[in-house]
C-alpha positions as CSV (number, residue, x, y, z in Angstrom):
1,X,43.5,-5.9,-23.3
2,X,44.5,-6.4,-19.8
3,X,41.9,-7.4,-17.0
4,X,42.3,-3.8,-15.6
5,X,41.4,-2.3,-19.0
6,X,38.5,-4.7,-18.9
7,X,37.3,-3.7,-15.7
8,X,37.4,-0.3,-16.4
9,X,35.4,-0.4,-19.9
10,X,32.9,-2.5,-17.6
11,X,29.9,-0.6,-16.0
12,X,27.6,-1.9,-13.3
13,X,24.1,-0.8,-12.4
14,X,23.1,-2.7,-8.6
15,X,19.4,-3.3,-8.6
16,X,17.5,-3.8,-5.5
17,X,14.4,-5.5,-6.5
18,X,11.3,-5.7,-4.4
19,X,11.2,-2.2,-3.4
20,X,7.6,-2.2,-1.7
21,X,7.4,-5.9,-0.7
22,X,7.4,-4.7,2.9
23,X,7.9,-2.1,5.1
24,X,11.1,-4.0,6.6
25,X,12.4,-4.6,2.7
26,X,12.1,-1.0,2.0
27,X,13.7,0.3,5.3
28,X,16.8,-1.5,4.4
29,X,16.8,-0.6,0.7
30,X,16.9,2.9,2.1
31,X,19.9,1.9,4.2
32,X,21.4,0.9,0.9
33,X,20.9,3.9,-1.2
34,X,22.0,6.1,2.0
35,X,25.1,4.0,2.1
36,X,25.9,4.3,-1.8
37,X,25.9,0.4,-2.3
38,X,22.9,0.3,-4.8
39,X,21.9,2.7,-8.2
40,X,18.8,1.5,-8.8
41,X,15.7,-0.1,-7.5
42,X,12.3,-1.9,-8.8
43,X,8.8,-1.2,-7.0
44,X,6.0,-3.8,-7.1
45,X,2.4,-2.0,-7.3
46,X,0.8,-4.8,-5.8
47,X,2.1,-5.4,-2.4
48,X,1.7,-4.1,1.3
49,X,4.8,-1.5,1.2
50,X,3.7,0.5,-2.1
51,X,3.4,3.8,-0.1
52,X,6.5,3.6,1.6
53,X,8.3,2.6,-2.1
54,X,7.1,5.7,-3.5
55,X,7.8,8.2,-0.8
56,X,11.5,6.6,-1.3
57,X,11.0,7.3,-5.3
58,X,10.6,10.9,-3.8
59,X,13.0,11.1,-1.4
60,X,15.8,9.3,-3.1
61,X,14.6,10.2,-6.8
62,X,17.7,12.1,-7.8
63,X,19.6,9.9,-6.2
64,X,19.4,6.3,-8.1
65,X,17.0,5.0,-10.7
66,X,13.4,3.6,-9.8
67,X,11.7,1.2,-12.4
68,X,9.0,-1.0,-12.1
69,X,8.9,-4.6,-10.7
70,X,6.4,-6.2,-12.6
71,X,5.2,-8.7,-10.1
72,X,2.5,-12.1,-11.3
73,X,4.0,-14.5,-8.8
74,X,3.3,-12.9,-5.2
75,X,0.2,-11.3,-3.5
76,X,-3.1,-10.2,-4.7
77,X,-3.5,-8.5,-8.6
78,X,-4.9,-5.6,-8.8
79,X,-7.8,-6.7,-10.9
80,X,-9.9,-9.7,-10.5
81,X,-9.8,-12.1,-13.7
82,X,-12.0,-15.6,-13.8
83,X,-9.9,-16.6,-16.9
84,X,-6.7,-16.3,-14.8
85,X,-8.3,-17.9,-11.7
86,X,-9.7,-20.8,-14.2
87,X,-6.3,-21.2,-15.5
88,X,-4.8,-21.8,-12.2
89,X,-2.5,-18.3,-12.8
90,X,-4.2,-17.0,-10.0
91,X,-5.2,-19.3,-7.1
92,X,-7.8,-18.6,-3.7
93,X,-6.2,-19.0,-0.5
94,X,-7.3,-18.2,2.6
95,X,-5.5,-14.6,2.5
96,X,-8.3,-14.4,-0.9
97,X,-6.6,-14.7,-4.6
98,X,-3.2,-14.4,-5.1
99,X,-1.1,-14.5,-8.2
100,X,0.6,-17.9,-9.0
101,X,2.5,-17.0,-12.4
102,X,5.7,-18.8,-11.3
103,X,4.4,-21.8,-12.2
104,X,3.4,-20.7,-15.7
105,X,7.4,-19.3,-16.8
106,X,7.4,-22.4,-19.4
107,X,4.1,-22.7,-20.3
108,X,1.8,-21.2,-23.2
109,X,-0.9,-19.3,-22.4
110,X,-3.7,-18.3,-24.6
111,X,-4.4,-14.8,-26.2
112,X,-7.3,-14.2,-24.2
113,X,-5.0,-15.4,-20.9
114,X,-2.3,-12.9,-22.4
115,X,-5.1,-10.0,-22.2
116,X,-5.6,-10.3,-18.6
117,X,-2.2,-10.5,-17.9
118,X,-1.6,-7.3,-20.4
119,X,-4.4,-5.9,-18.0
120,X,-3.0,-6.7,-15.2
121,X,0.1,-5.4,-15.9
122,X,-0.9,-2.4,-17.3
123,X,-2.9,-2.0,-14.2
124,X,0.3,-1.7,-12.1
125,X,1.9,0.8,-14.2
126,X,-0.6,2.9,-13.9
127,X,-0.9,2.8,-10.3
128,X,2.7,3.6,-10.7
129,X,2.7,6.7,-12.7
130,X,0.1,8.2,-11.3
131,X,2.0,8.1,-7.8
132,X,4.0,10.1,-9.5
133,X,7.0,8.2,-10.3
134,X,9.2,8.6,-12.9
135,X,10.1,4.8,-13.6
136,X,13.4,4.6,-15.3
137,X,12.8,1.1,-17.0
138,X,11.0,-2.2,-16.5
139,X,12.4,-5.7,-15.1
140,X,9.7,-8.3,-13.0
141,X,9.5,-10.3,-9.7
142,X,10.9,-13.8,-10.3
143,X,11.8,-13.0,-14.2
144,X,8.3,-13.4,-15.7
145,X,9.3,-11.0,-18.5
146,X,11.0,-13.3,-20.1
147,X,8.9,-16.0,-19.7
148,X,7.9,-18.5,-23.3
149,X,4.3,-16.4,-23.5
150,X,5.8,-13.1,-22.4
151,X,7.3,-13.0,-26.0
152,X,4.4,-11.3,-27.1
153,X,2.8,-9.5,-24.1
154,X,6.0,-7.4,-22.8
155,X,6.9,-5.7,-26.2
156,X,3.3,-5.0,-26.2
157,X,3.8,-3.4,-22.7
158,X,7.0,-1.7,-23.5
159,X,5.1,0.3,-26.9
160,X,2.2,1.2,-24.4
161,X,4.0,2.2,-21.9
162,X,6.6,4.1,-23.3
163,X,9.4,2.4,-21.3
164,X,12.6,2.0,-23.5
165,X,14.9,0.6,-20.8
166,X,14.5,-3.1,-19.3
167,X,16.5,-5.9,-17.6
168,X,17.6,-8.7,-19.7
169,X,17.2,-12.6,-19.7
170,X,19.5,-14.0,-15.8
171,X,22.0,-16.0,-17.0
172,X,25.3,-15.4,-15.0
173,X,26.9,-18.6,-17.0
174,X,28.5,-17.5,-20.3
175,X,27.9,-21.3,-21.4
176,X,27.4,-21.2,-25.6
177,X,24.1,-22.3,-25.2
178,X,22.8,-19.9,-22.4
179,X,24.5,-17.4,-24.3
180,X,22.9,-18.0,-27.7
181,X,19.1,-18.1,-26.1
182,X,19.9,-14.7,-24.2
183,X,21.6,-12.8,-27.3
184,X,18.5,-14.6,-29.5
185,X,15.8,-13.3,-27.0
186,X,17.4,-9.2,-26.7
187,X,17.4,-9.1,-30.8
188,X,13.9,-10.6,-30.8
189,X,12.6,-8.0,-28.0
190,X,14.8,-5.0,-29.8
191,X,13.2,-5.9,-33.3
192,X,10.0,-5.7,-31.3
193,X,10.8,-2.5,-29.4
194,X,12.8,0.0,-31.6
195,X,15.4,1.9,-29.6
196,X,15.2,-0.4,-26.6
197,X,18.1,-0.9,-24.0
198,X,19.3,-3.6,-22.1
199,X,22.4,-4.2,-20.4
200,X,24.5,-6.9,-21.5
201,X,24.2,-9.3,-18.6
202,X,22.5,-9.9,-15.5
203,X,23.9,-11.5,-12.6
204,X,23.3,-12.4,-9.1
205,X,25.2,-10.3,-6.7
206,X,26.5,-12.5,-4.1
207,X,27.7,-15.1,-7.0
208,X,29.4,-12.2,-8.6
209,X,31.0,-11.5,-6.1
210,X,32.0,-14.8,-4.9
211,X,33.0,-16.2,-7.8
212,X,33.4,-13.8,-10.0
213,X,31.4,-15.0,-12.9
214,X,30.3,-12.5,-15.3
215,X,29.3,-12.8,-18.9
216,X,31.6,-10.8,-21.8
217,X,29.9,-7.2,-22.1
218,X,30.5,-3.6,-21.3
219,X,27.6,-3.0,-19.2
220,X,26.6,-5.6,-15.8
221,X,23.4,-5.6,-13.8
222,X,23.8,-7.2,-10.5
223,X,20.6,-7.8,-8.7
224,X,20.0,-8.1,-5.0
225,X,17.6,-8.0,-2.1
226,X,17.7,-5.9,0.6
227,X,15.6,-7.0,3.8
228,X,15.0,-10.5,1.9
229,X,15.7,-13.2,4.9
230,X,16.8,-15.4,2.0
231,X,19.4,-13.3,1.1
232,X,21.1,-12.6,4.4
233,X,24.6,-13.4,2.4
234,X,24.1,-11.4,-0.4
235,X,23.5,-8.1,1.9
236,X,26.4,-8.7,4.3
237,X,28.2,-8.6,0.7
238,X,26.5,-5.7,-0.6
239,X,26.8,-3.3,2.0
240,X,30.5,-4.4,2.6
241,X,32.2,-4.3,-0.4
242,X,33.0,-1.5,-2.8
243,X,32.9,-2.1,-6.4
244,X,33.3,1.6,-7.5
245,X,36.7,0.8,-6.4
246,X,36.9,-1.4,-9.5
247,X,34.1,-0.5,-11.6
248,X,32.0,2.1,-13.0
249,X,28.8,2.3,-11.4
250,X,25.8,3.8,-13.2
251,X,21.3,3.7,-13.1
252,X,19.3,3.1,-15.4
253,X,18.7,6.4,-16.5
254,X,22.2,6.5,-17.7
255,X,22.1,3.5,-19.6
């Protein structure tokens, strides 16, 4: 097969996470989506620009895909949990309690700590839904869906939910061993969740597209991050380049 062959077998769904983070964030994720660079985006319940994420989700709903951005690393939850707060997964500052989850992506966490992040997370879908969005699949804010004790929580989520579509493990380095956990962790979530979909990789966009790396299979996710002063690269990329030039360019819904 040659590489143009390859290329055009390949399809790519661009994801602009933290849609509602901010009302700067969500101004230029609109730029995006008016510009045609990105199919898809994911909306954190939690944080200060919520309303301005789901008037986009109106506005733009045809457009591109909206999921949800399941967020237990930034801001306030939505519900209050002592367990959590014991546990040191949510923490008081002087802004109040704030979520802290980042620290916890390799660590084990009890079954009653699972519950209240269950509740939590269930908590933000429905604050979701009943916005009225129609949320096209499920990925999270800093990857805690696949953290070691999401392994039980998140196909839990999925069946409650309903969601059937959902970002798979980052690994943009087709090394055997990265390769073996992320192929080992899809089977174990689709033997979990009957008839769920993933895409076959998921890859940072500005190393994508600077170095080209991208992991064997038909169908890409490239995240990035719109507004995101950390990511100043990455959207000089994004909003030059044009990889419908080379690729197929899909949203979730049509995965």
């Amino acid at each position: 097969m040659s590489i143009k062959d390859s290329m055009d077998k390949t399809k790519i769904i661009i994801n602009a996470d933290d849609c509602g983070l901010s009302k700067v964030v969500n101004e230029h994720i609109e730029e995006a989506i008016l510009q045609g660079k990105i199919t898809s985006t994911t909306i954190m319940a939690n944080m200060e620009g919520f309303e301005g994420a789901v008037a986009l989700s109106k506005k733009y709903g045809e457009q591109i895909s909206f999921g949800w951005h399941a967020n237990l690393t930034q801001g306030a939850p939505l519900l209050y949990s002592q367990r959590l707060l014991d546990r040191g997964f949510y923490v008081e500052t002087e802004k109040g309690i704030e979520m802290n989850g980042r620290k916890f992506l390799h660590k084990w966490l009890s079954s009653e700590e699972r519950d209240e992040i269950r509740k939590e997370l269930m908590a933000q879908y429905q604050k979701l839904r009943d916005s009225g969005i129609q949320l096209s699949h499920i990925d999270s804010h800093h990857h805690v869906h696949t953290s070691i004790w999401a392994v039980t929580v998140i196909p839990d989520i999925l069946k409650k939910t309903g969601l059937k579509r959902m970002r798979c493990m980052f690994n943009n380095m087709p090394m055997s061993i990265d390769l073996l956990m992320r192929r080992g962790w899809a089977s174990f979530m689709g033997l979990q969740v009957p008839g769920l979909k993933m895409p076959d990789v998921l890859c940072n966009y500005e190393q994508f597209m600077k170095k080209g790396q991208i992991a064997k299979g038909s169908i890409v996710e490239l995240e990035c991050h719109p507004g995101n002063p950390k990511f100043v690269q990455e959207e000089d990329l994004l909003m030059k380049m044009y990889l419908e030039d080379k690729y197929t360019l899909i949203n979730y819904n049509q995965l």
